[in-house]
ZAMARGU-4260 file (C-alpha; in steps of 0.2 Angstrom, whole numbers, plus 5000, padded with zeros to 4 digits):
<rodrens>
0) 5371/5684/5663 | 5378/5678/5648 | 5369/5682/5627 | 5371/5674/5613 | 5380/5687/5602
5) 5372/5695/5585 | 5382/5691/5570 | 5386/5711/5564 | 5395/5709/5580 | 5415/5711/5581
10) 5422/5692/5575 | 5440/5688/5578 | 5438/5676/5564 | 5428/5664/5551 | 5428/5645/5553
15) 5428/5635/5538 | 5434/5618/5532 | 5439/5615/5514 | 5431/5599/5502 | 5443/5585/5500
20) 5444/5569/5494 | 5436/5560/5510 | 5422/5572/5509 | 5402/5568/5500 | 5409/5584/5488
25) 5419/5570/5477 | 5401/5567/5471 | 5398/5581/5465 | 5414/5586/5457 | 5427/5591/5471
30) 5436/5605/5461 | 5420/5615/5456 | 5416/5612/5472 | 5431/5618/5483 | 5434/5632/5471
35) 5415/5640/5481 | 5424/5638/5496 | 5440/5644/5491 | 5431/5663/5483 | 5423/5663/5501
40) 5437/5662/5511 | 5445/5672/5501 | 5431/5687/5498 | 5431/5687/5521 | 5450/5688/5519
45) 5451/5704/5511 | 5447/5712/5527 | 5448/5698/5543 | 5455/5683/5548 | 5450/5667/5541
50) 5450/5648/5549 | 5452/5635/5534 | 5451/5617/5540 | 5460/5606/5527 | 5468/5590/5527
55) 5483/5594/5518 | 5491/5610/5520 | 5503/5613/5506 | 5492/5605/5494 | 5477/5617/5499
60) 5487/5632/5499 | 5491/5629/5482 | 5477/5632/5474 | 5471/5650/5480 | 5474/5664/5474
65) 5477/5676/5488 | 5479/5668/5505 | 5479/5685/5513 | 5470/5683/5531 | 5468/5662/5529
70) 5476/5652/5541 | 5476/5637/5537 | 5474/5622/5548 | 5475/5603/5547 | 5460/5592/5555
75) 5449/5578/5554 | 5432/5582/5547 | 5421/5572/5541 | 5411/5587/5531 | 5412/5606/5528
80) 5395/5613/5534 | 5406/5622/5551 | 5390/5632/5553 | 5382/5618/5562 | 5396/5610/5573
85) 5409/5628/5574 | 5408/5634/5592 | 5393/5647/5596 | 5400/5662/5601 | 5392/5671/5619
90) 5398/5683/5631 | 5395/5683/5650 | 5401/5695/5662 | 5410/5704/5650 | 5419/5691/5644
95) 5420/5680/5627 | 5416/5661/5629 | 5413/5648/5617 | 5400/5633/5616 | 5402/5619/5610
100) 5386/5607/5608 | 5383/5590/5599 | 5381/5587/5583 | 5374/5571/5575 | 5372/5573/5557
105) 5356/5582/5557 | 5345/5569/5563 | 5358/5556/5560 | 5358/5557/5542 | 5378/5559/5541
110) 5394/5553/5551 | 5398/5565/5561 | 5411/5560/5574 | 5427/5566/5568 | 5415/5584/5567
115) 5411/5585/5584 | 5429/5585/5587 | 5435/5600/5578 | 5432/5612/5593 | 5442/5603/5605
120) 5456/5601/5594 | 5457/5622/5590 | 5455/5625/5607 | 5469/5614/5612 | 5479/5619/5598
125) 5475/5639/5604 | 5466/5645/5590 | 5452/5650/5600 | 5465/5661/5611 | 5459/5664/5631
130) 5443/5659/5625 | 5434/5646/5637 | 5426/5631/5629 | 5411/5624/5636 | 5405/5607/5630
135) 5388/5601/5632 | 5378/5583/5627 | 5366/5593/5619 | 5362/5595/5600 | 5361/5613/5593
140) 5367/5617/5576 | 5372/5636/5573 | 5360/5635/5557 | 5344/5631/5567 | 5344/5647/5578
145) 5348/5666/5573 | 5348/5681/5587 | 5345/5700/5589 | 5361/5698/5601 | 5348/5705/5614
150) 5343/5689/5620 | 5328/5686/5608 | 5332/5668/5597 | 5322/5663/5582 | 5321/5644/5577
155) 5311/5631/5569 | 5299/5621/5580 | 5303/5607/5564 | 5322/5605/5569 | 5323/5610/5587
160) 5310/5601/5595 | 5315/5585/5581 | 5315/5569/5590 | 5330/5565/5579 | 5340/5579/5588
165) 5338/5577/5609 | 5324/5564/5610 | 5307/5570/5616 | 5311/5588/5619 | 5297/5598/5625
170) 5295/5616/5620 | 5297/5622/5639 | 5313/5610/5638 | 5320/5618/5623 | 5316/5635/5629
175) 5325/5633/5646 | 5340/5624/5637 | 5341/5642/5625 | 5338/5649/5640 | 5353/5642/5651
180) 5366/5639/5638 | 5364/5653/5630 | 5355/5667/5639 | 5340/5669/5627 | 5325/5679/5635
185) 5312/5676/5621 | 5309/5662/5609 | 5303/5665/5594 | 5294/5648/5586 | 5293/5646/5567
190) 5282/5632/5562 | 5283/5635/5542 | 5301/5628/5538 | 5298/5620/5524 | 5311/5620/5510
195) 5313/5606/5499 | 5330/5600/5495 | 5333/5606/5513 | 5340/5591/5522 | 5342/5599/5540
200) 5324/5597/5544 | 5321/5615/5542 | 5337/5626/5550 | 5330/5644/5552 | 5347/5652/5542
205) 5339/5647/5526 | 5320/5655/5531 | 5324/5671/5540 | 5336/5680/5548 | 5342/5696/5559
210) 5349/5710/5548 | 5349/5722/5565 | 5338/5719/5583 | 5323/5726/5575 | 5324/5720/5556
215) 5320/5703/5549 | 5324/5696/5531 | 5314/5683/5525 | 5312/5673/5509 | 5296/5678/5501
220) 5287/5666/5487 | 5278/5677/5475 | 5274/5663/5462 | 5256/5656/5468 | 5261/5641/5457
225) 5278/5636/5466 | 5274/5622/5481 | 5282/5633/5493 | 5271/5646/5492 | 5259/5644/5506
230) 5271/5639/5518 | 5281/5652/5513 | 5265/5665/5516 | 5262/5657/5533 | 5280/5662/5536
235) 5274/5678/5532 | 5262/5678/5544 | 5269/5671/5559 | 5283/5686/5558 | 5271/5699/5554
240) 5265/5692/5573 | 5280/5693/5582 | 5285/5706/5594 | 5299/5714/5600 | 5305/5715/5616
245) 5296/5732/5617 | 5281/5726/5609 | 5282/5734/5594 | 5281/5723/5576 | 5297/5720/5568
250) 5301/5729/5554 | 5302/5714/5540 | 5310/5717/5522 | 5307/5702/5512 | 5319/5692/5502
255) 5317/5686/5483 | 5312/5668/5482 | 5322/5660/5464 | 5316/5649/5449 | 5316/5633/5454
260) 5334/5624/5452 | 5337/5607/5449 | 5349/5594/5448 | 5345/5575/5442 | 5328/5580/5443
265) 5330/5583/5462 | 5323/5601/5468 | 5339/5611/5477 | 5337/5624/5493 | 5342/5639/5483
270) 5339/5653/5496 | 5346/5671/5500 | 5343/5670/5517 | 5358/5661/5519 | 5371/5678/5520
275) 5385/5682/5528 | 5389/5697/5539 | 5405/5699/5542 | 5415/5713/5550 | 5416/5725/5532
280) 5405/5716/5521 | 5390/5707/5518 | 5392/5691/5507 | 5377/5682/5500 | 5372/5666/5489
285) 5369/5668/5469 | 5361/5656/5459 | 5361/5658/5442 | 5345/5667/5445 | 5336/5684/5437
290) 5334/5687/5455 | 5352/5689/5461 | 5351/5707/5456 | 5338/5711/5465 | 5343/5703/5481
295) 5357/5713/5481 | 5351/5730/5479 | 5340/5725/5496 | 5356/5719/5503 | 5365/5736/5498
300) 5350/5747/5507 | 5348/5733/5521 | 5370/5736/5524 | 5374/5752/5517 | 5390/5754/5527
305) 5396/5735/5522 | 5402/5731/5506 | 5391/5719/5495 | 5400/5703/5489 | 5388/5691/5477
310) 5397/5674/5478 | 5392/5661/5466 | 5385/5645/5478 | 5375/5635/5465 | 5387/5621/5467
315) 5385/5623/5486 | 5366/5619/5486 | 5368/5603/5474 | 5374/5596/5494 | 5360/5606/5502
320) 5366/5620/5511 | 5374/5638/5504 | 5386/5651/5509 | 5381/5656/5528 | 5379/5636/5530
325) 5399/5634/5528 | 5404/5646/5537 | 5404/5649/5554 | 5408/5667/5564 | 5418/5666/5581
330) 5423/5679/5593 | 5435/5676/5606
</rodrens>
């Protein structure tokens, strides 16, 4: 029987892919941009191994600080969002495997060709180690599930079940896909996704997450003024009504939602859902925000044996994702 496995779970590395020239960041000011990337990589290295994708080796390496833990790796990429097309990492019958499903842009918004073919080039480079690859037709991006590691996944009915992802997907046909592929149990369905700036059609890692097998965090809109706020309360409710395995409610620990942030007049997904666990720490997004203290005093109870790292990800959300989206865990 194989599981997908819970992100607090031993990693052997973290995949990301560094902005450059051929990526949408030179819209938004490459630099400011990379230098995100580069306090991300950087912060995870401090303690475990780090997988930067870059298209030129010396030139990247040049700009960091400390390149303790970073290996650094030239590839084609077309973008830098590894959460959605790194490998999912699964056990099964004691061993580690990697997954490697489709990705087409979120809906086909974005190239993403030269993406799907990062796994198959590590692997046959042997950065993914003994580790087998599986690759499937199908399209599941790591953002739009999260996992107790226990064989319970929670997901958006909004992105999964898109027409724009595997066609006309029924929600039986979803299930048994999670089912087969990656050994879920239960499925958990979010209908309230909605996030505005969010370009992914509503990925799950920006709404709520896992913190252990029986805790959710969740974003929580306390401004009755703000346009999220009802969908934000229905959230609410629909995770006050799940169940775990044993029947009992999870225990749900809810996460500040920010002032509104903008850029050219255009609403950006600003959300602290979208954290890191890695194998010491606990890295989450900052925005600028009087609410970035108070996410991290629930982050410090939430992790008390991790350290806390605040990383500054404003720039990040100018392209619509944050921290957790560029980053990818892997256990091999």
């Amino acid at each position: 029987m194989r599981r997908l496995k819970a992100e607090w779970e031993r990693q052997n590395t973290i995949l990301m892919a560094l902005p450059n020239e051929n990526t949408d960041w030179i819209d938004v000011g490459l630099e400011q941009s990379a230098s995100v990337f580069r306090k991300i990589a950087q912060a995870i290295g401090y303690s475990q191994m780090v997988y930067m994708l870059v298209n030129d080796e010396k030139e990247a390496k040049k700009h960091f600080c400390s390149t303790n833990n970073i290996i650094f790796i030239k590839a084609d990429f077309n973008d830098t969002w590894t959460r959605d097309y790194g490998p999912l990492s699964i056990e099964e019958a004691g061993r580690n495997k990697l997954l490697d499903f489709r990705f087409n842009g979120w809906g086909g918004k974005f190239e993403a060709s030269l993406d799907n073919s990062v796994n198959k080039q590590l692997k046959s480079r042997g950065f993914y180690g003994r580790a087998e690859l599986e690759s499937y037709d199908i399209e599941i991006e790591g953002g739009a599930i999260d996992t107790d590691g226990q064989g319970t996944i929670l997901t958006t009915k909004s992105c999964l079940l898109n027409p724009n992802r595997n066609g006309a997907l029924s929600q039986a046909e979803a299930e048994e896909i999670l089912s087969s592929k990656l050994g879920a149990k239960r499925v958990l369905w979010v209908e309230n996704s909605f996030l505005e700036g969010d370009d992914t059609d509503g990925h799950i890692d920006m709404l709520a997450r896992f913190v252990n097998s029986d805790t959710i965090a969740y974003l929580k809109c306390e401004d009755s003024s703000d346009k999220h706020y009802k969908s934000l309360q229905e959230l609410e409710k629909e995770l006050k009504s799940f169940k775990q395995a044993d029947g009992k409610p999870y225990n749900l620990v809810p996460l500040p939602f920010t002032e509104p942030k903008y850029k050219d007049g255009e609403r950006m997904p600003a959300s602290y859902a979208n954290f890191l666990i890695t194998n010491s720490a606990l890295l989450f997004p900052t925005y600028q925000s009087s609410k970035d203290k108070e996410a991290q005093e629930i982050f410090k109870k939430l992790f008390p044996e991790r350290e806390i790292i605040p990383v500054p990800c404003l720039k990040l959300i100018e392209q619509g994702g944050s921290l957790h989206c560029s980053t990818m865990q892997i256990s091999f």
